[in-house]
C-alpha positions in Angstrom: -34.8 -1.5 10.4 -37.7 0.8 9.8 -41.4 -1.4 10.3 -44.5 -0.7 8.7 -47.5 -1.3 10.6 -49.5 -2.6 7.5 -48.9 -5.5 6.9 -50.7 -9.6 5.8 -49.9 -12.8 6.8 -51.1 -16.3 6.2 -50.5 -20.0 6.9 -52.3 -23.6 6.4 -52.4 -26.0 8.9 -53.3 -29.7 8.8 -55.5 -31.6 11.3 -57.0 -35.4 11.0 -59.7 -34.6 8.7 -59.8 -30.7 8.1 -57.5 -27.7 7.4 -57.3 -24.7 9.1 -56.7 -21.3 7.4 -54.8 -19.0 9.6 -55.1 -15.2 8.4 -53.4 -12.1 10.2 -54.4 -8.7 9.0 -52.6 -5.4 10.6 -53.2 -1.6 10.2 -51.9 1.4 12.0 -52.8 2.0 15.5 -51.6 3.7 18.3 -51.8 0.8 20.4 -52.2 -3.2 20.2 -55.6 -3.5 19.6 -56.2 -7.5 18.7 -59.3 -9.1 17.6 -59.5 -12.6 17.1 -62.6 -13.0 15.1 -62.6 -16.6 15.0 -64.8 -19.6 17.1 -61.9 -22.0 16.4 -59.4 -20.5 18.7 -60.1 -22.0 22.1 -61.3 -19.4 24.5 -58.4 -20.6 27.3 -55.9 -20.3 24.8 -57.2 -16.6 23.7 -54.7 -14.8 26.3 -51.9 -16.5 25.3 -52.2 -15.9 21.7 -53.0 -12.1 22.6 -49.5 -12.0 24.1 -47.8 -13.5 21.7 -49.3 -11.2 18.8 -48.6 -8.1 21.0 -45.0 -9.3 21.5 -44.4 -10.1 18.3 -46.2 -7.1 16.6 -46.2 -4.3 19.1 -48.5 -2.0 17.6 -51.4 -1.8 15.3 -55.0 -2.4 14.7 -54.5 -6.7 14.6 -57.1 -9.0 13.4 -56.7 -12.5 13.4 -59.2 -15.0 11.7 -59.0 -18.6 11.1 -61.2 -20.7 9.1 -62.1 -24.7 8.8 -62.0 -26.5 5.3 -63.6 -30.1 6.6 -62.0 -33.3 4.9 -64.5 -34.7 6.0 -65.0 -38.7 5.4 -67.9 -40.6 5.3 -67.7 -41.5 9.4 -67.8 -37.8 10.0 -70.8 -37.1 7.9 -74.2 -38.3 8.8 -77.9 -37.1 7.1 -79.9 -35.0 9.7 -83.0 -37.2 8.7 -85.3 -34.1 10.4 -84.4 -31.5 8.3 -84.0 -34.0 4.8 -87.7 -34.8 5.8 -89.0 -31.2 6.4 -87.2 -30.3 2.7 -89.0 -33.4 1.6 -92.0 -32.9 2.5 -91.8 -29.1 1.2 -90.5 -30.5 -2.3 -93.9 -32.8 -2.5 -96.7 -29.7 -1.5 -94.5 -28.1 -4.3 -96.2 -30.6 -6.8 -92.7 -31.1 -8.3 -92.0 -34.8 -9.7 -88.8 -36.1 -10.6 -86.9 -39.7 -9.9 -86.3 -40.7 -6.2 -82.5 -40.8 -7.1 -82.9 -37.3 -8.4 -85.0 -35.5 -5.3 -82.5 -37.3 -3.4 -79.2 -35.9 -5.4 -81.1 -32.4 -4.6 -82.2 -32.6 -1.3 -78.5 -33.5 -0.2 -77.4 -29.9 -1.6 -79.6 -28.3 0.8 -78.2 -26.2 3.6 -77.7 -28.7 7.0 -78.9 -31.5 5.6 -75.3 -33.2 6.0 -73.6 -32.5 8.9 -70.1 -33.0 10.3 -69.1 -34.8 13.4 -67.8 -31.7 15.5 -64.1 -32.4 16.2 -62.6 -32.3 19.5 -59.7 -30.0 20.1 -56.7 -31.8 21.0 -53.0 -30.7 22.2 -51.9 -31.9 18.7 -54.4 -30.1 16.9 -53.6 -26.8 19.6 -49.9 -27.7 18.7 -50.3 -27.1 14.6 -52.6 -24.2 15.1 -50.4 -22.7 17.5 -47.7 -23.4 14.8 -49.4 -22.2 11.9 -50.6 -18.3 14.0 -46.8 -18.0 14.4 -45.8 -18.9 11.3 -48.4 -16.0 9.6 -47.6 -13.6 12.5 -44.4 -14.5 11.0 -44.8 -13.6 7.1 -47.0 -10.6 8.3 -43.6 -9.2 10.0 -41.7 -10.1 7.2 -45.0 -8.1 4.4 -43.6 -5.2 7.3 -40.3 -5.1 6.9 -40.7 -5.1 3.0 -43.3 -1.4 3.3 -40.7 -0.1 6.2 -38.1 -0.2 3.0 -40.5 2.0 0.9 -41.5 4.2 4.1 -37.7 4.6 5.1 -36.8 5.8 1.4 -40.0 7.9 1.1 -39.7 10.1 4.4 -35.7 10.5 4.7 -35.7 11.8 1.1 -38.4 14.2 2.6 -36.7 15.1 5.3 -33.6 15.7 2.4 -35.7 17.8 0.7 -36.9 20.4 3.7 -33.2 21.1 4.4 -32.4 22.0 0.8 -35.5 24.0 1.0 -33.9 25.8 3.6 -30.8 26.3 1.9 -32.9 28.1 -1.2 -34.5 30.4 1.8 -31.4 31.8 2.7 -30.7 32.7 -1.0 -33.2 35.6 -0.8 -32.6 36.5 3.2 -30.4 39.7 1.8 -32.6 40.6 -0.4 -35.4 40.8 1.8 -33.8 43.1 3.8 -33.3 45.3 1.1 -36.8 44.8 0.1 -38.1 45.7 3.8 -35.4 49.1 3.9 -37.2 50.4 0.6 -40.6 49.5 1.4 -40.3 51.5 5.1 -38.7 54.3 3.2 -41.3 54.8 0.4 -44.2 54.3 2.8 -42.2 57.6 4.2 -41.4 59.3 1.4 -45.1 58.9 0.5 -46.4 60.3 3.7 -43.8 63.6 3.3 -42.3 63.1 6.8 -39.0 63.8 7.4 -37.4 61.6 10.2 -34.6 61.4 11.9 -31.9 59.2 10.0 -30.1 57.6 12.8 -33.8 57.2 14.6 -35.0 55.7 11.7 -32.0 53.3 11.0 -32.1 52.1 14.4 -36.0 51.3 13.8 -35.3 50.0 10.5 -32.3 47.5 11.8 -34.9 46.7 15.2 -37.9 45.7 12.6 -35.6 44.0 10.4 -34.4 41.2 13.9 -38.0 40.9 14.2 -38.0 39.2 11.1 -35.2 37.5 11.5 -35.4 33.9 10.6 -31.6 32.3 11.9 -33.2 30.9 15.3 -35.9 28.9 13.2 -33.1 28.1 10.9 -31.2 26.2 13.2 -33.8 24.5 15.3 -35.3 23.0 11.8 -31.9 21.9 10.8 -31.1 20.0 14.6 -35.0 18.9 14.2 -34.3 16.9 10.6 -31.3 15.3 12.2 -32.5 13.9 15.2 -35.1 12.7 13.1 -32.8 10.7 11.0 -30.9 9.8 14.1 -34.5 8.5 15.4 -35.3 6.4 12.1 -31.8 5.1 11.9 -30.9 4.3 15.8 -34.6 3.2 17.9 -36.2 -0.1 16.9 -40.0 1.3 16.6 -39.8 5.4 16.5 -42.6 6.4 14.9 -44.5 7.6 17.5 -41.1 9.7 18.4 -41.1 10.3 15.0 -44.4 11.9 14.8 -43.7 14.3 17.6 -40.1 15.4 16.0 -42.2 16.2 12.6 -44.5 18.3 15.0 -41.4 20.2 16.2 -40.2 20.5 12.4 -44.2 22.2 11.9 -43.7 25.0 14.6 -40.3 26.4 12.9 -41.2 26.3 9.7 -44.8 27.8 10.3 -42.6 30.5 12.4 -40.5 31.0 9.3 -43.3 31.2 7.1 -44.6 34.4 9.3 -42.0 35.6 9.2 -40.7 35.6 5.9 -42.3 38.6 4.7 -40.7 37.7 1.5 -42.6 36.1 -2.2 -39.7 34.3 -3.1 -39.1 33.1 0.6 -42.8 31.8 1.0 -42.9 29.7 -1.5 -40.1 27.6 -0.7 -41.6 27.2 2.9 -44.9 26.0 1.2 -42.7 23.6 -0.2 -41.5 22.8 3.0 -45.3 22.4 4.5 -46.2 19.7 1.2 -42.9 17.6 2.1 -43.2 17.8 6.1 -47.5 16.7 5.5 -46.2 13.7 3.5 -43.9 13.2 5.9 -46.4 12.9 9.1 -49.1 11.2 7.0 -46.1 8.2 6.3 -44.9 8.4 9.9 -48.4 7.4 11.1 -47.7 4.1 9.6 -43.9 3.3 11.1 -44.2 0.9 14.2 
């Protein structure tokens, strides 16, 4: 099944008096590159959730962030009388009056002035975060496996398209050669020579191989199945992916030179749109 390496995951997890938020973000990368942009992870315990990510997700830019909602209850919190006493104080130079009940009400509203007893990571509380980062690496794999539908439809019909592309080329290869044969013999006509015929058939018919486009033909057709052979039979083949669509470039940019041909060109523009989509969306398949 085709991955995307977009992708979102979340998860909740519990503790005594608080609730962690656990948050997994993924873009396209070449490589795992993980950032855990979070204090509550314990640093001994980075490593193993590094592997674990990197097993699970294989590729991609990865951040990871987890955040605290305290429950706290009224054991946990305590007044920093320092800093209720410095806004006090501030209040009172202020001139400001109002009832005791309602300076207090205020002053507890203030940045730091309640603080939470800092909690002490435990192998329970290790155990639900643990739980909860595998259960969002978990819904981001599944968020990947939903865009690897849409990529998997977007590129193969692509890759469709190029080789009926290459089917309405060859609808105007004969008349191209009858194009070139005319062209060569009014250019002659025009400058009042008068060659030799089997000479200039032989030059003709060597001018006219030059241009031939069958060899690019056939490498572009065997390049558009073994990329659907890729997509459909490897696990995570985009970065083989990417290199077939390279491949895919060099014969239809050889079959663009040599088209020589209106008619001819524009289909292989055609081809250039669909095979740009193509590597743009491949960029993003694990």
């Amino acid at each position: 099944m085709t991955k995307s390496m977009t992708g979102y995951g979340k998860a909740e997890c519990s503790l005594p008096d608080s609730k962690i938020t656990i948050e997994i973000r993924s873009l396209n990368g070449k490589n795992a590159d993980i950032s855990i942009k979070s204090s509550l992870i314990p640093r001994e315990k980075e490593m193993e959730v590094r592997q674990y990510i990197a097993k699970e997700l294989q590729r991609g830019n990865i951040d990871l962030y987890a955040t605290l909602e305290v429950n706290a209850t009224d054991k946990a919190k305590h007044i920093n009388k320092e800093i209720y006493n410095g806004y006090l104080s501030q209040i009172k130079e202020l001139g400001i009056e109002c009832t005791p009940d309602a300076m207090l009400q205020t002053i507890l509203r203030l940045p730091d002035v309640i603080e939470v007893k800092k909690q002490e990571m435990t192998d329970e509380s290790w155990e639900a975060i643990n739980n909860a980062i595998k259960e969002a690496v978990g819904a981001l794999n599944g968020f990947r496996d939903k865009e690897g539908e849409i990529l998997y439809k977007d590129v193969t019909s692509r890759v469709a398209l190029i080789e009926s592309y290459v089917a309405e080329v060859e609808k105007h290869e004969e008349s191209r050669i009858e194009s070139v044969r005319e062209r060569i013999k009014n250019r002659i006509e025009e400058l009042g020579i008068t060659p030799d015929q089997n000479r200039l058939e032989q030059e003709i018919i060597f001018y006219i191989e030059k241009l031939d486009i069958n060899e690019e033909k056939v490498r572009l057709r065997q390049h558009c199945k073994y990329f659907m052979e890729t997509i459909d039979g490897e696990q995570y083949p985009g970065k083989k992916l990417g290199f077939i669509a390279q491949e895919m470039g060099r014969e239809i940019n050889t079959m663009g030179s040599k088209s020589n041909h209106a008619e001819m060109q524009k289909w292989v523009v055609r081809m250039k749109d669909e095979l740009e989509k193509i590597k743009e969306q491949c960029l993003n398949i694990l």
